[in-house]
Every structure is written in structure tokens, then in C-alpha cells.
N, C-alpha and C positions, 0 to 999 in steps of 0.2 A: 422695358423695365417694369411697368405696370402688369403686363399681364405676366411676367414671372412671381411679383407679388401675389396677384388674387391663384394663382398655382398653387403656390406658398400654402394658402391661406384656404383655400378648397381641399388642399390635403390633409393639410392638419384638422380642418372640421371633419371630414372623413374618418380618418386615424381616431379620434376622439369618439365622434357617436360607436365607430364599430366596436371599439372597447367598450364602450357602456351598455352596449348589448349583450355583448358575450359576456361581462360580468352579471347582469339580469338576468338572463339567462341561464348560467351555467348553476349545476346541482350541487356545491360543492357545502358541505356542513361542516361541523365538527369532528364529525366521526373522521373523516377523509383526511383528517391531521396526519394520522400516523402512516397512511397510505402515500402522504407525499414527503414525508421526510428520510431522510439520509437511513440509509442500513447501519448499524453499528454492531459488528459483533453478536449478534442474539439479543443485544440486550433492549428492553422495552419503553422506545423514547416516551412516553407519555410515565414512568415511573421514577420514583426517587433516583437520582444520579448520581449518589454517593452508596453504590452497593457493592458488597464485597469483589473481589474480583480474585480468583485462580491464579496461586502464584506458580501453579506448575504449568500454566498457559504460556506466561512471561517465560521461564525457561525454555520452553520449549521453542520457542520465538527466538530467542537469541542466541541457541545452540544450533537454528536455523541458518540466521545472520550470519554464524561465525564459517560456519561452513561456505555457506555463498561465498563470502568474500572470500576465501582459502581457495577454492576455487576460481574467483575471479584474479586472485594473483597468479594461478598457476597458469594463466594463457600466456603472456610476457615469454613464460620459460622455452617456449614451444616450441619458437621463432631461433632460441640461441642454439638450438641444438646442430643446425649446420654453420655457423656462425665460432662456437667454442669447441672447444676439445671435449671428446666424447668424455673421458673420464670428469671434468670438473661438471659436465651438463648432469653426471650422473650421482656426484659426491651432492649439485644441488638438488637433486629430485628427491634424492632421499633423504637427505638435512630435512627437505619441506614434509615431504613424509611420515618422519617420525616426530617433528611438530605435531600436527595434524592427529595423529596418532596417541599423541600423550596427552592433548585437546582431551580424546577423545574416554582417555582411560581416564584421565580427571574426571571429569562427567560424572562417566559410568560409577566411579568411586564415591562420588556426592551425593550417589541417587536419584540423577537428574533424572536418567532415562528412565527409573522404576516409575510406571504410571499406580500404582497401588498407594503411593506413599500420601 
């Protein structure tokens, strides 16, 4: 029992000084801030963080989203096609379809997709 204490207790002094080394040691400044922090976007961590931000980014983002998921529902259908009758597999492919579709001409009709605007 004793000698798994001073184990203990010779690691932890070890563990200890080696960090106090490497913190001594190491070149790390100021400047190196922005070199270890998180990526965001472009935008420039070390500046104001209430700065405008691109509402045609956000759109374009979530006409991304919408589609993903449209697609992630369409795998489900995949599996039914030897399972149901070809005609109702088909009445839903194209139900989802021109979902999808009117999705789409919405959009287009909002000027989501115009990158000009």
C-alpha cells in the first residue's frame, strides 16, 4: 500500500514539473490568440462580434437544409417500391416531386436564388 502511494505521489511530482516546463518554455504570445482559436465563418475572432452579417448567406443555408432533408425523406420511399403497388409507389414519388418542385419555384419566385440582389 505504501509503495503504491509514493507511485502516486512520484507521478504526480512528475506530471507537475513536466507542465511547468513546457509552460516555461513554450513561445506562445498574444499574437498566437487568434491562431488557436475556433474558425468561424471568415469572420475575424479578435473583432467586434456584433457585425453585419449576409442575409443571402442565411438563405441560402436553408434552401440547403430544405433540400437535404427532401432528400433524406426520399430514402424511406425506396425500400416501398417492392413492398407496394407500383402505381401508388408512383402517385407518391411524384406527390413528393412536385412538392419539392413548388419548394423550388417559390424560391426562385422570392429571389432567393438571384445572387445580384
Amino acid at each position: 500500500m505504501i509503495i503504491m502511494f509514493y507511485m502516486f505521489l512520484l507521478t504526480f511530482f512528475i506530471s507537475n514539473i513536466l507542465m511547468i516546463i513546457s509552460s516555461v518554455l513554450s513561445k506562445k504570445s498574444f499574437f498566437d490568440r487568434e491562431k488557436s482559436s475556433p474558425f468561424e465563418c471568415g469572420f475575424d475572432p479578435l473583432s467586434l462580434t456584433r457585425i453585419p452579417f449576409s442575409l443571402h448567406f442565411f438563405l441560402i443555408t436553408v434552401i440547403f437544409l430544405i433540400f437535404d432533408v427532401e432528400i433524406a425523406l426520399l430514402f424511406p420511399i425506396i425500400p416501398l417500391f417492392l413492398t407496394v403497388n407500383f402505381i401508388i409507389w408512383t402517385k407518391m414519388s411524384i406527390l413528393f416531386l412536385i412538392i419539392l418542385i413548388l419548394g423550388l419555384y417559390h424560391e426562385w419566385n422570392q429571389n432567393m436564388l438571384n445572387w445580384t440582389n
